[in-house]
Structure formats: C-alpha cells, structure tokens
C-alpha positions as CSV (number, residue, x, y, z in Angstrom):
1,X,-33.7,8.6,-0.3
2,X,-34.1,11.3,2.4
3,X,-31.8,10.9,6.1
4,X,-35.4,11.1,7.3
5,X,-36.5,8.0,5.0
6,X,-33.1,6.2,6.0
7,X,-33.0,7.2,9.6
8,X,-37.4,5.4,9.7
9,X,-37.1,2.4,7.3
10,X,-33.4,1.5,7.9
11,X,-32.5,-0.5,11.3
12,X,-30.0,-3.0,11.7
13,X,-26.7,-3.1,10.2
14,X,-28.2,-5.7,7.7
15,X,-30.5,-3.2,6.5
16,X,-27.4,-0.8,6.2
17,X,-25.4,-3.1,4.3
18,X,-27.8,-3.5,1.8
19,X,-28.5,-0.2,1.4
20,X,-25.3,0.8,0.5
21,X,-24.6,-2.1,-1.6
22,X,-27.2,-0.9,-3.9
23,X,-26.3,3.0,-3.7
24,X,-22.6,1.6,-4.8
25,X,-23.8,-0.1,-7.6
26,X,-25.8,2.7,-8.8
27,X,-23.2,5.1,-8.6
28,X,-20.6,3.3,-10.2
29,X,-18.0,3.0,-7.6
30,X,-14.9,1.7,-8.2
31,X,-12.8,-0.2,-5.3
32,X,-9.6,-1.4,-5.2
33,X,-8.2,0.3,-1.7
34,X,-8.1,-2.4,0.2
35,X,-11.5,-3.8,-0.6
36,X,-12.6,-5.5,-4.2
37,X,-16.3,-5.1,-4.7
38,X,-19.3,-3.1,-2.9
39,X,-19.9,-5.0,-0.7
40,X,-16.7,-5.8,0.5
41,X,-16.4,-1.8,0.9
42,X,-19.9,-1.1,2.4
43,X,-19.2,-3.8,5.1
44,X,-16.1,-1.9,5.8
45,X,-17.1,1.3,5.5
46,X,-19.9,0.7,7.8
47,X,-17.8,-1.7,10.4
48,X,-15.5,0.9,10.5
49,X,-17.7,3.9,10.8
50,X,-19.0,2.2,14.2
51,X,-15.9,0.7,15.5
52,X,-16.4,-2.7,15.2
53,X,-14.2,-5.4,13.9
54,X,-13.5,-5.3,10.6
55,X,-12.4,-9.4,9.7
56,X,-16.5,-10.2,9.5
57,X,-19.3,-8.2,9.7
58,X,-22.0,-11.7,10.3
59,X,-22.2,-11.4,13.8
60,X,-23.6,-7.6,13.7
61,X,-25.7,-8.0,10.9
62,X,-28.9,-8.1,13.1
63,X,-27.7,-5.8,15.2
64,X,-30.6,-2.6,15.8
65,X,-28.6,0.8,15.7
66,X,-29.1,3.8,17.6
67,X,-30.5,6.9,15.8
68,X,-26.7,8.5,16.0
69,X,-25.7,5.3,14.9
70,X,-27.8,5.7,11.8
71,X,-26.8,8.7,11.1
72,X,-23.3,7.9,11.3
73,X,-23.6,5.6,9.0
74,X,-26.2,6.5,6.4
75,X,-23.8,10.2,6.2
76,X,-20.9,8.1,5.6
77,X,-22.3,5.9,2.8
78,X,-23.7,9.2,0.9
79,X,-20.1,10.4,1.3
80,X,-18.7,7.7,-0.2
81,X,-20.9,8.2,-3.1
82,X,-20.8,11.5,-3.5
83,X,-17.1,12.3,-2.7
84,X,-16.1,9.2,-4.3
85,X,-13.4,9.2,-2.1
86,X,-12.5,5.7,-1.0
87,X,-13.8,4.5,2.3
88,X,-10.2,4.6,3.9
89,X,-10.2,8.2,3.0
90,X,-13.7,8.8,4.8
91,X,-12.6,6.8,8.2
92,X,-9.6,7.8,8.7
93,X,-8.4,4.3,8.4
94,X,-6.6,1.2,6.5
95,X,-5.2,-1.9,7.7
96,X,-2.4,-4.2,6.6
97,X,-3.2,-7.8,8.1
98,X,-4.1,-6.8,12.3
99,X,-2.2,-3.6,11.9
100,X,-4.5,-0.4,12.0
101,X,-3.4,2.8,10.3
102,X,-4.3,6.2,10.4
103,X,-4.6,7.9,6.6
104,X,-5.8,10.9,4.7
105,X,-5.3,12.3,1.3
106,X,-1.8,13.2,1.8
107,X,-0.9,9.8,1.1
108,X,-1.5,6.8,-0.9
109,X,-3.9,4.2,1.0
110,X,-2.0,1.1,2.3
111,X,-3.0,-2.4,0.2
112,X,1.0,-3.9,0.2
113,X,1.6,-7.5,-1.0
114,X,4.8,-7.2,0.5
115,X,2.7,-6.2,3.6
116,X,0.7,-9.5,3.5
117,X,4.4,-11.5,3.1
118,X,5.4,-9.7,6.7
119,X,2.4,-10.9,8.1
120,X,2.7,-14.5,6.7
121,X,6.4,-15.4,7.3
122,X,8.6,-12.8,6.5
123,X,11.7,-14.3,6.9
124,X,10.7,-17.5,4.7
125,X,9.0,-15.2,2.3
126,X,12.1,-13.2,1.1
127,X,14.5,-16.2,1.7
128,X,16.6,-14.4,4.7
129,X,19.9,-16.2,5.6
130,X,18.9,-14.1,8.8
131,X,17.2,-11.7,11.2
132,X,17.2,-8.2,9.6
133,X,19.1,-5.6,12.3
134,X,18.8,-2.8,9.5
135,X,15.6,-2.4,7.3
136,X,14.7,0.3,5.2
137,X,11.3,1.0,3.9
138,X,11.8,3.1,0.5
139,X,9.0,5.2,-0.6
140,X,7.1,4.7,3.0
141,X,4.3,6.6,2.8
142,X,2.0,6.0,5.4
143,X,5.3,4.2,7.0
144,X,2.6,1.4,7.1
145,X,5.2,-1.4,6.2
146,X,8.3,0.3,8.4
147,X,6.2,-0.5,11.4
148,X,5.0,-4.3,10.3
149,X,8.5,-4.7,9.7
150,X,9.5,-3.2,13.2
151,X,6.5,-5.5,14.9
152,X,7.6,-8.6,12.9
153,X,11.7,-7.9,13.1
154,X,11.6,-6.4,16.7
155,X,15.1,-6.0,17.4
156,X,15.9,-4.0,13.7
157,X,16.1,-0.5,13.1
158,X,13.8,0.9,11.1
159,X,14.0,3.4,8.8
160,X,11.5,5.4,6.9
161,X,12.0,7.1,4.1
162,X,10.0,9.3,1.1
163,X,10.2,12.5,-1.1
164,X,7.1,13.7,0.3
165,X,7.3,15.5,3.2
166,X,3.5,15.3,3.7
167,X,3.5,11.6,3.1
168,X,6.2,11.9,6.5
169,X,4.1,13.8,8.4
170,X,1.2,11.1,8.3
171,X,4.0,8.3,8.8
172,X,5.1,10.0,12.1
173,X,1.2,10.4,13.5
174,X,1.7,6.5,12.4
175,X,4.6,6.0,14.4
176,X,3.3,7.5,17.7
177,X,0.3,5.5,17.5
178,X,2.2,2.4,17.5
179,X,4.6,3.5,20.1
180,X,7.2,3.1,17.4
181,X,8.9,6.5,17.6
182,X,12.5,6.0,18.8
183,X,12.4,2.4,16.9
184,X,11.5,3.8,13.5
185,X,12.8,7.3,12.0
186,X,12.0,9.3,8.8
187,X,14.0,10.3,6.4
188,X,13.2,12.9,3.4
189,X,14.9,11.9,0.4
190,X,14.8,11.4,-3.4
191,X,15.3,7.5,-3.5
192,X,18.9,7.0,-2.0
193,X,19.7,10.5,-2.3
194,X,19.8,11.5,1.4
195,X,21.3,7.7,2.3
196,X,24.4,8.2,0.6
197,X,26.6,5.6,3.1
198,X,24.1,3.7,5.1
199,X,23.8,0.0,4.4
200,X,20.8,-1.9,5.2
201,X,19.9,-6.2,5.3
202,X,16.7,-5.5,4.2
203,X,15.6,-3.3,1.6
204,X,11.7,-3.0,1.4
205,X,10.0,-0.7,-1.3
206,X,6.7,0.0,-3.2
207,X,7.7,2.8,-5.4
208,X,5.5,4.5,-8.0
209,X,4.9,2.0,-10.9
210,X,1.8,3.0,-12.8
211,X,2.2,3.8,-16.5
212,X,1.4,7.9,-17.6
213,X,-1.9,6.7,-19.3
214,X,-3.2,4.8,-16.8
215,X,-2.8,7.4,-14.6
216,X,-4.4,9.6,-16.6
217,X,-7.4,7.0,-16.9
218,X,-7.7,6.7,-13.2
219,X,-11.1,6.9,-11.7
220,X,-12.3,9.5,-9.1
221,X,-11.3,7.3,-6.2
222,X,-7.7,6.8,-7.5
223,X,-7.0,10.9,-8.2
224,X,-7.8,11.3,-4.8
225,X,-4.8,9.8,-3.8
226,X,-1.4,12.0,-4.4
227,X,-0.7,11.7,-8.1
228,X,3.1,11.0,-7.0
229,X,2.4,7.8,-5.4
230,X,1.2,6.3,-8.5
231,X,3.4,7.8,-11.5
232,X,6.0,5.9,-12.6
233,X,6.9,7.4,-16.0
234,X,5.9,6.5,-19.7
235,X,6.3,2.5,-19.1
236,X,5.8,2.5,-15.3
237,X,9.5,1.5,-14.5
238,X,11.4,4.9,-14.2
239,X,11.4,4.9,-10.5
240,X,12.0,1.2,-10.4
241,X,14.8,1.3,-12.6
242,X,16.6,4.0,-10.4
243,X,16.3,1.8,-7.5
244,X,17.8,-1.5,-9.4
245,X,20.9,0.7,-10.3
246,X,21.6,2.2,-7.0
247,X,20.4,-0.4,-4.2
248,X,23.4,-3.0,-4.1
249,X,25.1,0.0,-2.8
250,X,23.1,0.7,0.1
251,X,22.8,-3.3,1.0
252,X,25.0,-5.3,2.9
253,X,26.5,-8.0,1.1
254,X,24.2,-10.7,2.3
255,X,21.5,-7.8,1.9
256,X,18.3,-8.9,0.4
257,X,15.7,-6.3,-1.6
258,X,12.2,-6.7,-2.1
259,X,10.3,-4.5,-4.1
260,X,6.3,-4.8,-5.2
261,X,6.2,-3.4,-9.0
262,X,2.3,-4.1,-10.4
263,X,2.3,-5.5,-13.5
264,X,5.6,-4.7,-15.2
265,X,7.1,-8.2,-14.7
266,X,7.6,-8.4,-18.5
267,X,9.1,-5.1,-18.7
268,X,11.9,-5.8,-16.2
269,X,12.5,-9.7,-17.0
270,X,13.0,-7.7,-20.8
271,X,15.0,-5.1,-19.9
272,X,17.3,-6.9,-16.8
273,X,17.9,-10.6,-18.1
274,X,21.0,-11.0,-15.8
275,X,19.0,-10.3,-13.1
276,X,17.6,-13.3,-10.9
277,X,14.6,-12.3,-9.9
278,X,12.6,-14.2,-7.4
279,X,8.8,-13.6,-8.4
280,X,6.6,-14.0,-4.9
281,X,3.1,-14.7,-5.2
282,X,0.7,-13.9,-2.2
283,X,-3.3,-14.7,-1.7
284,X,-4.1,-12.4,-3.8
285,X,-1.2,-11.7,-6.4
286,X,0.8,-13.4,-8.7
287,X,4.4,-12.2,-9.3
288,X,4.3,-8.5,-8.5
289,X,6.5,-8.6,-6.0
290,X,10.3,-9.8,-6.3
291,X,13.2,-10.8,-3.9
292,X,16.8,-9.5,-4.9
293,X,20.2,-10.6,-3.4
294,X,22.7,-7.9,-2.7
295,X,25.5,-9.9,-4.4
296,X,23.7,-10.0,-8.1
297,X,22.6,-6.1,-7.6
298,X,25.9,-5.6,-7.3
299,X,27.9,-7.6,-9.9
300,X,25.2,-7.4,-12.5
301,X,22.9,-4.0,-12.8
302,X,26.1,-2.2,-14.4
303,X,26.4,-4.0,-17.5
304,X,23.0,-4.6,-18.2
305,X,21.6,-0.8,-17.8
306,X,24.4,0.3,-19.9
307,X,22.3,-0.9,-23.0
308,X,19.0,-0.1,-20.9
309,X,16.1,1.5,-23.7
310,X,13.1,1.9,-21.9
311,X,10.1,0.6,-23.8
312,X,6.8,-0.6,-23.6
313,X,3.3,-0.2,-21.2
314,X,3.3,-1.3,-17.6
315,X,0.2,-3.3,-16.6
316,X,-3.0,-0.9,-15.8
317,X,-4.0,-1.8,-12.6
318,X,-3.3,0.8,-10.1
319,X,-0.7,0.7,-7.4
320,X,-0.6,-0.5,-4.3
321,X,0.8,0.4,-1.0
C-alpha cells in the first residue's frame, strides 16, 4: 500500500495497529527483543513512535492521528519490515520494567531476567544476607542493569564493565540520562581482566551464551545486534565457564553472583556438580538464571574445572540482555 493510501484510509491508532499486525505477519518477522508476537511489537513500535506509554495501548486505540502523526508511524512500520531491524533498534528505545533506555546497533537490546528480579525484590530474589555497597555488572552493555541496580541498591557503587568499547559508549549516554554518572563508572575489560583486586557483594552478569550454530541460524533481526553479545563458543558456555573459575576472587566472602545463562542449565549442572546452583525462575523464565555464594565459588570451581571437557549444544533460543 502506497503512504498516500495509508496516510487516506488509515486513522486512529486502531487502524494502525492492525495494519501493521498484518504487514508483520506477511513479512515473516521474528520478535523476541523485548516483545513476543506482532502484535505485541506493532503496539510498541507504534506507542513508542508517538511517545505514549508503553504498559497498554487500549486507551489510545480510538485515538484520530494527525497527518505527521501518520506518517510517523506508517514510515516506522515499513521500516521495521523492510530493515527487519527490531523495533528497539528503530526508536531508539528499550525498557527493563519502568526504566527507559536509550539503544542502537552498537549493542545488544536489553530483555534481562535478572532485570525483571531487580525490579521484583531484588534482595529476596538472590537471597542477600544484605544491602549490596559494591555491585558489579559484567558484560554491561547498554549498562541497562548497572543503573536498575543503582536505582534499586541506592547507596552501592556501581560499576560497569564490557570488552566493547562501543557497547561503553552507549552505557555512558545511558548513565547521563539517568543522572547516574558519578554513581556508576565503566570499565573496559576482558571479563575480570582489568579488575584484578576489586572485590564486589554483588556480582551481576549476562554474558554471551548462544551456541556457534544458533548464531549462525539467527534471523535478520538477531544479526543486527553485535555478533559478540551473543557468541558463546561451540556449546554456549565458554564465556560462562571463565567467569565460574575466576569470580570467587573478585567477591567478598559473603559475596553473592547471579548470572542469566539461556538454556544451558544442563550443560553446567553436567559439567559443575559441586556447584549449588540456585535456579531462579521469573514471569517469564524458567531456570536461566542462577544465584551463586562466594564461599562455594571459592572452595569448589578448582577441583571440578580441573577435569572440565566441554561438550554438548546450549539451548537455541537467543540471548537476552
């Protein structure tokens, strides 16, 4: 249909919604950045594209637009179909419970479980004998979990921390617009590489954990993200497994990791029996993230990686962040 066509026979956002619903469908989208079917993402997409609040689009479906308006909107919905970029991508935007974010390509777009425990009760969540004064956020991207945790645990410091200097740059636009800069820092580094003494109580990270085939499977709205957000080696677990060996040293010893790893449960109950995990389930997830004291990373990892033969296929479904 022509912008003319749209602009004439489409009105109200209802109109809009089902519009794009249908050009979704017939393109083949796929979803998964923070929204699960078309028309979950067309009612963002559109909410967004106009400003409006995102939690429900009912109120505004009768809603006339202006011509701009309809412009606006019917240009972002044939962007979405034929960039096939996801809608976060397009506007600029991503949320983690109320929290707002600003994204582009340079990093992975934020869809945490551990984001939605921060939001719930963090503290209950991940078992915390008590307030946090020291959180790291491992593999920040965005730094969208740094600065829940820094809203949630206001009187921690926060630090933020990735290989990707690009995926820095975009956390630090992050931290000015949530007046967090002074309360949350970056830091460049190669896991733990560039932490070699600090010691944190809280240990947050959603590292790379999507097998090498699946990546190589992904659809056109998952290469759009940076491919080194998502790879995790043959199994998944490369990146995961570096962290298991190496955290208890950068944890306080009534420290407390939490780390969201997809679907590789299996591989890491396999390859880590010692290891207590505490498998959190969320809304919308079902042990993919787990809790991890400081005293059994440090008195058990050793012994157990020693005979460590990495095997096996991580689950398919791509990562979140």
């Amino acid at each position: 249909m022509s912008e003319l066509a749209v602009l004439s026979e489409l009105i109200t956002i209802r109109d809009y919604l089902r519009f794009a619903v249908t050009q979704f469908t017939l393109a083949g989208l796929s979803f998964g950045h923070g929204t699960t079917s078309a028309v979950d993402d067309a009612a963002f997409l559109i909410l967004e594209t106009l400003r409006l609040p995102i939690d429900n689009i009912d109120p505004w479906l009768d809603a006339r637009l202006t011509r701009a308006e309809r412009t606006q909107v019917s240009t972002a919905i044939e962007n979405r179909v034929v960039t096939r970029k996801p809608s976060a991508y397009l506007t600029k935007s991503a949320y983690i419970g109320p929290f707002r974010f600003y994204v582009d390509t340079r990093v992975i777009v934020p869809r945490s479980f551990i984001g939605e425990l921060l939001c719930a009760d963090a503290g209950a969540s991940f078992s915390l004998s008590r307030q946090p004064q020291r959180i790291l956020d491992l593999c920040t991207g965005s730094g969208c979990l740094a600065i829940v945790a820094a809203h949630v645990f206001p009187d921690a410091v926060v630090t933020a921390a990735d290989l990707s200097r690009d995926a820095l740059a975009v956390a630090e636009e992050n931290l000015k617009r949530h007046a967090m800069v002074g309360r949350v820092s970056t830091v460049e580094t190669d896991a733990f590489a560039a932490l070699t003494k600090a010691r944190y109580d809280l240990i947050l990270c959603n590292p790379p954990y999507v097998a090498a085939a699946a990546v190589a499977a992904f659809p056109a709205e998952y290469k759009a993200e940076p491919e080194l957000a998502h790879l995790g080696g043959t199994d998944g677990m490369d990146l995961v497994r570096r962290i298991l060996e190496t955290a208890g040293r950068h944890l306080e010893p009534d420290g407390t990791l939490v780390m969201e790893i997809g679907k590789g449960r299996h591989i890491l109950e396999r390859d880590y029996p010692e290891l207590p995990f505490l498998w959190l389930d969320t809304e919308h997830s079902e042990g993919e993230v787990f809790v991890l004291e400081a005293s059994a990373l440090q008195t058990n990892v050793t012994a157990t990686t020693k005979r460590l033969k990495p095997r096996g296929t991580a689950g398919k479904n791509p990562r979140r962040a």
